[in-house]
PDB file of N, CA, C and O in Angstrom:
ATOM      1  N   UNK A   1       0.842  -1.177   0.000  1.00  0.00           N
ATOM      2  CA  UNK A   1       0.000   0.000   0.000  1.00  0.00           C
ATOM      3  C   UNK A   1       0.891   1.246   0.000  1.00  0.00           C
ATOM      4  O   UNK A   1       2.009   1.050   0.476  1.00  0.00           O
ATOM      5  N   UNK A   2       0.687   2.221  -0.342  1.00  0.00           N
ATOM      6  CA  UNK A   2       0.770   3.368  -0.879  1.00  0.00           C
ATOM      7  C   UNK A   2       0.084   4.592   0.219  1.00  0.00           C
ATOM      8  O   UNK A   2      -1.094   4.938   0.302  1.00  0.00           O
ATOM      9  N   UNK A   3       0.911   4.934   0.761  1.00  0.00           N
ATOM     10  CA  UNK A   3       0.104   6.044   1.557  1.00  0.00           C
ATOM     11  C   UNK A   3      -0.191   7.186   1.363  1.00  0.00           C
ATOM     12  O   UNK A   3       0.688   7.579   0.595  1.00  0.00           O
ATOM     13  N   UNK A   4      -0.809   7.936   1.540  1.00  0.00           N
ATOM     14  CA  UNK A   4      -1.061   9.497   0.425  1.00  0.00           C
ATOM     15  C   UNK A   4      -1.976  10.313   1.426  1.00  0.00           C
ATOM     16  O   UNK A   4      -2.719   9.647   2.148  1.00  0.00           O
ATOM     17  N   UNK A   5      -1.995  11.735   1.541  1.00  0.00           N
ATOM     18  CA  UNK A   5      -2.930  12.707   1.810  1.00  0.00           C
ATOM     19  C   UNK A   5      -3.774  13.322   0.463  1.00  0.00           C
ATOM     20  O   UNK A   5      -4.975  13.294   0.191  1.00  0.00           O
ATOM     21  N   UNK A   6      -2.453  13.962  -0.346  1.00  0.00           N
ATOM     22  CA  UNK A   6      -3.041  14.486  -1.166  1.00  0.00           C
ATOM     23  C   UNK A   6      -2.042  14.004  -2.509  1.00  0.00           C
ATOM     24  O   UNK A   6      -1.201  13.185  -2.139  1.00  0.00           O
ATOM     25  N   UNK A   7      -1.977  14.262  -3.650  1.00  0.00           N
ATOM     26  CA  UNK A   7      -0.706  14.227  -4.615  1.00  0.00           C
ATOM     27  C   UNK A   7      -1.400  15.134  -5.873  1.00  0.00           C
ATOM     28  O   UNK A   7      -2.579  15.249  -6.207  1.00  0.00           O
ATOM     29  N   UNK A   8      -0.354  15.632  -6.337  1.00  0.00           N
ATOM     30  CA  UNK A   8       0.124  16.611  -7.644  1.00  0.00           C
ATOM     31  C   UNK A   8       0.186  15.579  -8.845  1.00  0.00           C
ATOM     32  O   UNK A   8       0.631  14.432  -8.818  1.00  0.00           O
ATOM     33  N   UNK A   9      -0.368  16.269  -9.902  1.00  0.00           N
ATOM     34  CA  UNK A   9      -0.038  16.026 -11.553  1.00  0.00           C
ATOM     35  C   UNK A   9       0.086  17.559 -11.841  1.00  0.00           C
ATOM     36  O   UNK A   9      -0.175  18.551 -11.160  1.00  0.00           O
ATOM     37  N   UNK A  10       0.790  17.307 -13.643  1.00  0.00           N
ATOM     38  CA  UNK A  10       0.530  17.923 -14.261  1.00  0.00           C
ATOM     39  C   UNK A  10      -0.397  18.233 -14.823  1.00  0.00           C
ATOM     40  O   UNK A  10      -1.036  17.181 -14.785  1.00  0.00           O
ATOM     41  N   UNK A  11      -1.136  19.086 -15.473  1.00  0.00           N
ATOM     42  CA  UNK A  11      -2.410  19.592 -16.808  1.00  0.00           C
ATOM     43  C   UNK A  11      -1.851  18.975 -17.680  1.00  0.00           C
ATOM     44  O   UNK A  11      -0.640  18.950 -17.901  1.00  0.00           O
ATOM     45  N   UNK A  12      -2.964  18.252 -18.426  1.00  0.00           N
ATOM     46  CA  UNK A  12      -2.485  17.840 -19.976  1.00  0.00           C
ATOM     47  C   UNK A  12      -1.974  18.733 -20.841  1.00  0.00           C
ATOM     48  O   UNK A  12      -1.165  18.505 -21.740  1.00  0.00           O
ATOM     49  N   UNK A  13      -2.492  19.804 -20.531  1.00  0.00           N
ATOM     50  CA  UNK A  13      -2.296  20.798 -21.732  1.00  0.00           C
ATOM     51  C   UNK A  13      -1.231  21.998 -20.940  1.00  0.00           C
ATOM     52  O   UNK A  13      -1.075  22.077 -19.721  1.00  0.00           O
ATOM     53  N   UNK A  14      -0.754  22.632 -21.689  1.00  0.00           N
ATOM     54  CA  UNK A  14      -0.113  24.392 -20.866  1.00  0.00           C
ATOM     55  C   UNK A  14      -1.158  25.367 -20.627  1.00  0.00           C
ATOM     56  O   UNK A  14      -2.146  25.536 -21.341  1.00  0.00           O
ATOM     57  N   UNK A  15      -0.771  26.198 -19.224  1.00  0.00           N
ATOM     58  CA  UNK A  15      -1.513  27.287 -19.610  1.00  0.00           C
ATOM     59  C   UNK A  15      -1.266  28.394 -20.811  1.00  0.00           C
ATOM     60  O   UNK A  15      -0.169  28.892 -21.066  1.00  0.00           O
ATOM     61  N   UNK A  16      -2.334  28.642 -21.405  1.00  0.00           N
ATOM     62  CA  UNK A  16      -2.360  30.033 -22.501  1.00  0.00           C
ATOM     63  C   UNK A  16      -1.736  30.939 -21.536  1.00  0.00           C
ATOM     64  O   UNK A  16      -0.621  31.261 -21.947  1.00  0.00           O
ATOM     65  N   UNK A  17      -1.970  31.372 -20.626  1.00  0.00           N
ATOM     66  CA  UNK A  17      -1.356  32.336 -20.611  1.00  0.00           C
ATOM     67  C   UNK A  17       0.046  32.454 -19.631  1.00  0.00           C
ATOM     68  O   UNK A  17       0.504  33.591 -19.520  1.00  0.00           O
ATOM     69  N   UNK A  18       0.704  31.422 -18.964  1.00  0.00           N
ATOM     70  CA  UNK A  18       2.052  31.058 -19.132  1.00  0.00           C
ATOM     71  C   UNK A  18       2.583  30.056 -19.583  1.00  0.00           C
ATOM     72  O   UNK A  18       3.462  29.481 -18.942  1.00  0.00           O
ATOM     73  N   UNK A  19       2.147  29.607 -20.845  1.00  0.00           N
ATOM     74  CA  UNK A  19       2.787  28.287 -21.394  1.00  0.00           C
ATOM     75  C   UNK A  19       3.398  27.545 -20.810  1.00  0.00           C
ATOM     76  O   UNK A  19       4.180  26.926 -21.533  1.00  0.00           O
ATOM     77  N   UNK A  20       3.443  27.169 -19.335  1.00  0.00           N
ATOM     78  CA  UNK A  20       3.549  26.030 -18.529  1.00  0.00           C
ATOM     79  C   UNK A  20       2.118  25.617 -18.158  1.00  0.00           C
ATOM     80  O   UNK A  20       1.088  26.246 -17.917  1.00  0.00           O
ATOM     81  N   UNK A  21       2.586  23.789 -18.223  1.00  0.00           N
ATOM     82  CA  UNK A  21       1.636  23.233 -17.322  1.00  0.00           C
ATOM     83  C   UNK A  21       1.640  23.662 -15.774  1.00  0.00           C
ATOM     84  O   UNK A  21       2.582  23.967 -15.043  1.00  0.00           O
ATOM     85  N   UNK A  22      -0.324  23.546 -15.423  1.00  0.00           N
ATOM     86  CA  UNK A  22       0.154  23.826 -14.274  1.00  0.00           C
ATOM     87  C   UNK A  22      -0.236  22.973 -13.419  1.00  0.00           C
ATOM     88  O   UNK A  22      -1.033  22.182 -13.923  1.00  0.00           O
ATOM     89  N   UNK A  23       0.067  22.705 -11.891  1.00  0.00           N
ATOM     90  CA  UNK A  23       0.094  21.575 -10.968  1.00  0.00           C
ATOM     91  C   UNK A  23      -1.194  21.497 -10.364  1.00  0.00           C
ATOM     92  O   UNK A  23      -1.622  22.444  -9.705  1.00  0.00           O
ATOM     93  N   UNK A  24      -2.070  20.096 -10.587  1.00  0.00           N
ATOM     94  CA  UNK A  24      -2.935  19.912 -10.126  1.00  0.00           C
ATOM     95  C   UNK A  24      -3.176  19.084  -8.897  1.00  0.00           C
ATOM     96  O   UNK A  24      -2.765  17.936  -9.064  1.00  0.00           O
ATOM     97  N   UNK A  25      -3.660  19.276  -7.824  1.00  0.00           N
ATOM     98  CA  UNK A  25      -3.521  18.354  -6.684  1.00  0.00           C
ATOM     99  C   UNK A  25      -5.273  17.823  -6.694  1.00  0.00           C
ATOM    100  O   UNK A  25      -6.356  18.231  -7.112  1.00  0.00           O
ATOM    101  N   UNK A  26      -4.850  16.962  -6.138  1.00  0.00           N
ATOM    102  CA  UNK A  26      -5.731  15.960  -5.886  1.00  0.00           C
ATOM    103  C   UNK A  26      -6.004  15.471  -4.265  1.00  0.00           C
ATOM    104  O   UNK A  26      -5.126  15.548  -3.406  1.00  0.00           O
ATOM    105  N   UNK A  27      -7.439  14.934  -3.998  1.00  0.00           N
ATOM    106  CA  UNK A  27      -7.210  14.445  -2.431  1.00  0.00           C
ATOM    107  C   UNK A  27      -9.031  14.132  -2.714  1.00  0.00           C
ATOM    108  O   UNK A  27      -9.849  14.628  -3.489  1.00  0.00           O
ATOM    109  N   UNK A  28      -9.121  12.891  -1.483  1.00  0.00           N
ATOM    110  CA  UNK A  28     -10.349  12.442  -1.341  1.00  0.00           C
ATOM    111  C   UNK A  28     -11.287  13.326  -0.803  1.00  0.00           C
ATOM    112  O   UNK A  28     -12.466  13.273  -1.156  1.00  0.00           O
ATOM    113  N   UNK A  29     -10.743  14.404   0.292  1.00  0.00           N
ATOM    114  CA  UNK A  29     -11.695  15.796   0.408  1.00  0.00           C
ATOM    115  C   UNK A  29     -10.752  16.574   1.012  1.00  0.00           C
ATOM    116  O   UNK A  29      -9.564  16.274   1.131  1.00  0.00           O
ATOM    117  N   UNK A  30     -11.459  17.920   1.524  1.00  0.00           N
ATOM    118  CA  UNK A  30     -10.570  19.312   2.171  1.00  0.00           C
ATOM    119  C   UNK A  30      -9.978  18.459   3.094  1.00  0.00           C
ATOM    120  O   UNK A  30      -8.748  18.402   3.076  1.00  0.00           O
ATOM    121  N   UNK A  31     -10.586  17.790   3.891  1.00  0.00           N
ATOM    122  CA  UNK A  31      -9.770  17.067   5.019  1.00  0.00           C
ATOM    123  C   UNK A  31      -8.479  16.179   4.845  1.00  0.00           C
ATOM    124  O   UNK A  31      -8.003  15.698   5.873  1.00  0.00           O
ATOM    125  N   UNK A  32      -7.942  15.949   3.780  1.00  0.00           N
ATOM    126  CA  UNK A  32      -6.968  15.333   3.114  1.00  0.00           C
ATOM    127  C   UNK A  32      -6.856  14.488   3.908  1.00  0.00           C
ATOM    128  O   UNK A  32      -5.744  14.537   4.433  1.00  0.00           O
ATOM    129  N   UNK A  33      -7.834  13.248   4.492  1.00  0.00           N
ATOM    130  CA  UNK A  33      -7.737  12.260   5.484  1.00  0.00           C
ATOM    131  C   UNK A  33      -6.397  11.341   4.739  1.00  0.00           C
ATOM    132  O   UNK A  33      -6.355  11.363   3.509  1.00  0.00           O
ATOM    133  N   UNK A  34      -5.501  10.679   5.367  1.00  0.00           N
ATOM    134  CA  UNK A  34      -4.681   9.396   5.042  1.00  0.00           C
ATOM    135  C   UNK A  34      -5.608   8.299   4.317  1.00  0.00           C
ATOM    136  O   UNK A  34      -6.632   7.914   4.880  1.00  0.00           O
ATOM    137  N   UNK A  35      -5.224   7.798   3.041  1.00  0.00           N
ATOM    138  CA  UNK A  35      -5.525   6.483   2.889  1.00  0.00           C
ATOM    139  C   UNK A  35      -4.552   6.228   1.562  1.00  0.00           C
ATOM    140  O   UNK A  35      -3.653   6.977   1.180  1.00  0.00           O
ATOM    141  N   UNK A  36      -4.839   5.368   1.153  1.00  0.00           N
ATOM    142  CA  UNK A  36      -3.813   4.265   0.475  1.00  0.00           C
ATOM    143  C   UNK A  36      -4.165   4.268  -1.034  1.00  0.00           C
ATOM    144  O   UNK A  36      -5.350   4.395  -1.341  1.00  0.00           O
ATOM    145  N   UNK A  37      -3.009   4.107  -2.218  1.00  0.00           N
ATOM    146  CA  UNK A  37      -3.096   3.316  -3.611  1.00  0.00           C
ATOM    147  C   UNK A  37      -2.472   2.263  -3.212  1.00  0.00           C
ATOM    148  O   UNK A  37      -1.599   2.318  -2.346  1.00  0.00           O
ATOM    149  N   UNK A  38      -2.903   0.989  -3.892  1.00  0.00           N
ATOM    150  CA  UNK A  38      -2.458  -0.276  -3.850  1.00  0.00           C
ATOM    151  C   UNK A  38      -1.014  -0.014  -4.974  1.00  0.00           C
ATOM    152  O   UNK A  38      -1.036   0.632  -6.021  1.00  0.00           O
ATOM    153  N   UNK A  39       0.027  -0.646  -4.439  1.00  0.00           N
ATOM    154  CA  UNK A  39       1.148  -0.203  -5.785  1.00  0.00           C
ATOM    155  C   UNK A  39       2.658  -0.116  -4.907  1.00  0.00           C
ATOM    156  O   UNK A  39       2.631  -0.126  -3.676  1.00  0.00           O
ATOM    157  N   UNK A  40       3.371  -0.069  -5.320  1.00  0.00           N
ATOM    158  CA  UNK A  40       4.990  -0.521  -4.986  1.00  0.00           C
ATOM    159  C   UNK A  40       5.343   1.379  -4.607  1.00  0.00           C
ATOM    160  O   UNK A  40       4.882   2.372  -5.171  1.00  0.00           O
ATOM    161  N   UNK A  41       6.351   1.269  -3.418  1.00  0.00           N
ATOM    162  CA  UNK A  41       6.617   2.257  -3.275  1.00  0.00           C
ATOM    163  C   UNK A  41       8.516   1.873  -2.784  1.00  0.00           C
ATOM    164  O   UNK A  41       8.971   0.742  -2.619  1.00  0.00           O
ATOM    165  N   UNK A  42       9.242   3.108  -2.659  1.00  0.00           N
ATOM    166  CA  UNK A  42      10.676   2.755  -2.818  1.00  0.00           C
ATOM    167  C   UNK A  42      11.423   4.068  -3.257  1.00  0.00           C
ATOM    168  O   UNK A  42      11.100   4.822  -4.174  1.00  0.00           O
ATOM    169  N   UNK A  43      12.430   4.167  -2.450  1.00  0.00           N
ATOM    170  CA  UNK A  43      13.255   5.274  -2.191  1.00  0.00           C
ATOM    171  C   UNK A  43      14.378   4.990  -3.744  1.00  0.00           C
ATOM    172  O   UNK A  43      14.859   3.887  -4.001  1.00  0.00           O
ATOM    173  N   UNK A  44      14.586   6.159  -4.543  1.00  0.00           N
ATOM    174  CA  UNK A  44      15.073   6.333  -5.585  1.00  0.00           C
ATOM    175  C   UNK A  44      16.473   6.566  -5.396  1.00  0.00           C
ATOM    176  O   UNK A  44      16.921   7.539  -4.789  1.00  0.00           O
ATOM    177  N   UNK A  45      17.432   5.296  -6.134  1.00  0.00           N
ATOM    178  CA  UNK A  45      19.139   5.208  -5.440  1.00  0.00           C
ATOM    179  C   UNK A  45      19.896   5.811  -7.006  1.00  0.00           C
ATOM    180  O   UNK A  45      20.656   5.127  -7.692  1.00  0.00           O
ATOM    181  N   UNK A  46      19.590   6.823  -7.235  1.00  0.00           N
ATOM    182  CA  UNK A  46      20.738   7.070  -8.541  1.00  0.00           C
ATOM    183  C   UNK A  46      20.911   8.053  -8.598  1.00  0.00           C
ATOM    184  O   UNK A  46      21.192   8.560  -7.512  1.00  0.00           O
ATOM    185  N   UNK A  47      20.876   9.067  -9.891  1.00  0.00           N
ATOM    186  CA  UNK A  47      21.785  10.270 -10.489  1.00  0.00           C
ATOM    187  C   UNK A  47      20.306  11.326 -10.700  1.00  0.00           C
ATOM    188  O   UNK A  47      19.395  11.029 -11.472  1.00  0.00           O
ATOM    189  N   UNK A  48      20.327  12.619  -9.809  1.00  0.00           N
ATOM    190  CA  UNK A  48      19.083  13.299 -10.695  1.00  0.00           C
ATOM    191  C   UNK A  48      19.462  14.168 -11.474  1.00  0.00           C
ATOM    192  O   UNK A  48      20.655  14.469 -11.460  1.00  0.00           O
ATOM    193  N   UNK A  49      18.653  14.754 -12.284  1.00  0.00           N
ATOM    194  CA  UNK A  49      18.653  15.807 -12.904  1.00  0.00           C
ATOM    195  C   UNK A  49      19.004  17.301 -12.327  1.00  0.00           C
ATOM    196  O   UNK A  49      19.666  18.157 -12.914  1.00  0.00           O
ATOM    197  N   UNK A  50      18.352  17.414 -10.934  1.00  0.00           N
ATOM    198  CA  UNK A  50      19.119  19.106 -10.100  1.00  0.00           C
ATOM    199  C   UNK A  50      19.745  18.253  -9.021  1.00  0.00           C
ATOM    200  O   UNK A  50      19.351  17.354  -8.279  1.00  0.00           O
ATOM    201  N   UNK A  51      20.825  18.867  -9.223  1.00  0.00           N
ATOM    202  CA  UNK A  51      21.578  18.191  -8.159  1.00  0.00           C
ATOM    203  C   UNK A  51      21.574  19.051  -7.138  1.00  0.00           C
ATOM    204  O   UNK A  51      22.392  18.857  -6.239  1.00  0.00           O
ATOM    205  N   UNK A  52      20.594  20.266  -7.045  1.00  0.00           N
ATOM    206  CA  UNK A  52      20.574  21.272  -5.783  1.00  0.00           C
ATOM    207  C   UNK A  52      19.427  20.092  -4.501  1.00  0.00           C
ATOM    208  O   UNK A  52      19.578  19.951  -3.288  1.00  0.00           O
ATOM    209  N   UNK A  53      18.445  19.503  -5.359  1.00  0.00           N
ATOM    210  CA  UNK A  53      17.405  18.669  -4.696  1.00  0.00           C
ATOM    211  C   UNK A  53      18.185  17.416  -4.141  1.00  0.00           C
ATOM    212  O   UNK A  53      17.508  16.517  -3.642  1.00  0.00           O
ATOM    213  N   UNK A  54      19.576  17.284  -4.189  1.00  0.00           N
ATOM    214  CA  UNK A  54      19.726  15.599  -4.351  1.00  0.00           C
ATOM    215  C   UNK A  54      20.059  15.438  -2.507  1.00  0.00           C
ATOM    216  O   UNK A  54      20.451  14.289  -2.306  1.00  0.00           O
ATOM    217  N   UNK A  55      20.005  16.236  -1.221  1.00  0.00           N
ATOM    218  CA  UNK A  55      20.063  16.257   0.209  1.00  0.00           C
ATOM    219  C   UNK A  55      18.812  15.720   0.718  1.00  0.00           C
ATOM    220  O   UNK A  55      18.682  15.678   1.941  1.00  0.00           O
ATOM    221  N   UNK A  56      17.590  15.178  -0.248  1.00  0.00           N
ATOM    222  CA  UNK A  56      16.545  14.323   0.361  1.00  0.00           C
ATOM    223  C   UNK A  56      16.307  13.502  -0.396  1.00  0.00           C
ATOM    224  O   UNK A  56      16.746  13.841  -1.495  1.00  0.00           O
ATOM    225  N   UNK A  57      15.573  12.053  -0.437  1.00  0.00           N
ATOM    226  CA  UNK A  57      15.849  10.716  -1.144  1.00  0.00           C
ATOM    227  C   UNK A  57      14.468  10.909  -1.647  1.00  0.00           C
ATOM    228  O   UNK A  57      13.683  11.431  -0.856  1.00  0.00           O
ATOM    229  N   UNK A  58      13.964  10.529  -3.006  1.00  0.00           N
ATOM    230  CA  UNK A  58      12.927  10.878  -3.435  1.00  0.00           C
ATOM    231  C   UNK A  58      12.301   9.402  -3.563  1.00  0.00           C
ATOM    232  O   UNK A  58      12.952   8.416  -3.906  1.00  0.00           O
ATOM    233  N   UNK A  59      10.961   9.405  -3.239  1.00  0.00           N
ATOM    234  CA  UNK A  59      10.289   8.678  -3.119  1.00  0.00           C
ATOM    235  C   UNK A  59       9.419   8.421  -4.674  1.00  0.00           C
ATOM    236  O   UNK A  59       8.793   9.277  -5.299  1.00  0.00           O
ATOM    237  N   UNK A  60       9.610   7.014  -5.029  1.00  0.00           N
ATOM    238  CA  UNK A  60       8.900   6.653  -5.964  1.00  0.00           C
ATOM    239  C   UNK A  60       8.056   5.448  -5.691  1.00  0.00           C
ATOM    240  O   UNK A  60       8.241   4.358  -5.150  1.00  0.00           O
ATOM    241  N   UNK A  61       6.798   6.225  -6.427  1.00  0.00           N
ATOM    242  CA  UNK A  61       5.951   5.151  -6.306  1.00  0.00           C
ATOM    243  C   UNK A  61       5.545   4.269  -7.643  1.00  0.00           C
ATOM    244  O   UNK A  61       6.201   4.495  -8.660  1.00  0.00           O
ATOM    245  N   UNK A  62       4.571   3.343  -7.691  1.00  0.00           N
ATOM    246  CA  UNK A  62       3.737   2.844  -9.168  1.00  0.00           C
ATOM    247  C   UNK A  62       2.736   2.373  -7.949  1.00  0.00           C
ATOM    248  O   UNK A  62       2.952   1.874  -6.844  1.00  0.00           O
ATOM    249  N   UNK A  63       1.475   2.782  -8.693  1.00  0.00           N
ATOM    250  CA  UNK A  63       0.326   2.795  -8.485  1.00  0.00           C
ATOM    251  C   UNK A  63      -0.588   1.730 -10.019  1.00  0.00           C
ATOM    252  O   UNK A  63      -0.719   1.833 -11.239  1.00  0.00           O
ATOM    253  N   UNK A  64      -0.988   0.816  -8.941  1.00  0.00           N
ATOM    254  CA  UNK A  64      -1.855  -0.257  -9.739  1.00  0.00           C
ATOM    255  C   UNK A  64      -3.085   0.231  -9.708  1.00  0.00           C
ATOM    256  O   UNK A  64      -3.514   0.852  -8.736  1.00  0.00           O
ATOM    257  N   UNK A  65      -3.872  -0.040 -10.936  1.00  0.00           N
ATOM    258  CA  UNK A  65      -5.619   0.386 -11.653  1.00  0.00           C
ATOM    259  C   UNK A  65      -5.806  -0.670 -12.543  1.00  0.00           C
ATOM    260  O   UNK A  65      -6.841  -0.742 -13.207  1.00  0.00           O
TER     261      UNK A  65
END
């Protein structure tokens, strides 16, 4: 299990009027109670892309549907 309050995507599309996507969060209500995706979760052991972020271990998940 997969534990979660709330979690972020992207917009499919960009905004028109700053041609970035922008971040959509998600959650079962305002109360962002705890509950679970069924799906593999696991601390990420390699090379990132900003190496200013790389002082906390990033958590990856996969989520089964």
């Amino acid at each position: 299990m997969v534990p979660f309050n709330s979690f972020a995507e992207y917009a499919p599309e960009p905004n028109p009027e700053t041609k970035k996507k922008d971040v959509v969060w998600f959650a079962l209500n305002e109360d962002r109670m705890l509950t679970a995706f069924a799906g593999i979760w696991t601390e990420f052991k390699g090379d990132r892309a900003a190496p200013s972020q790389s002082q906390f271990p990033d958590r990856i998940k996969s989520m089964v549907s």
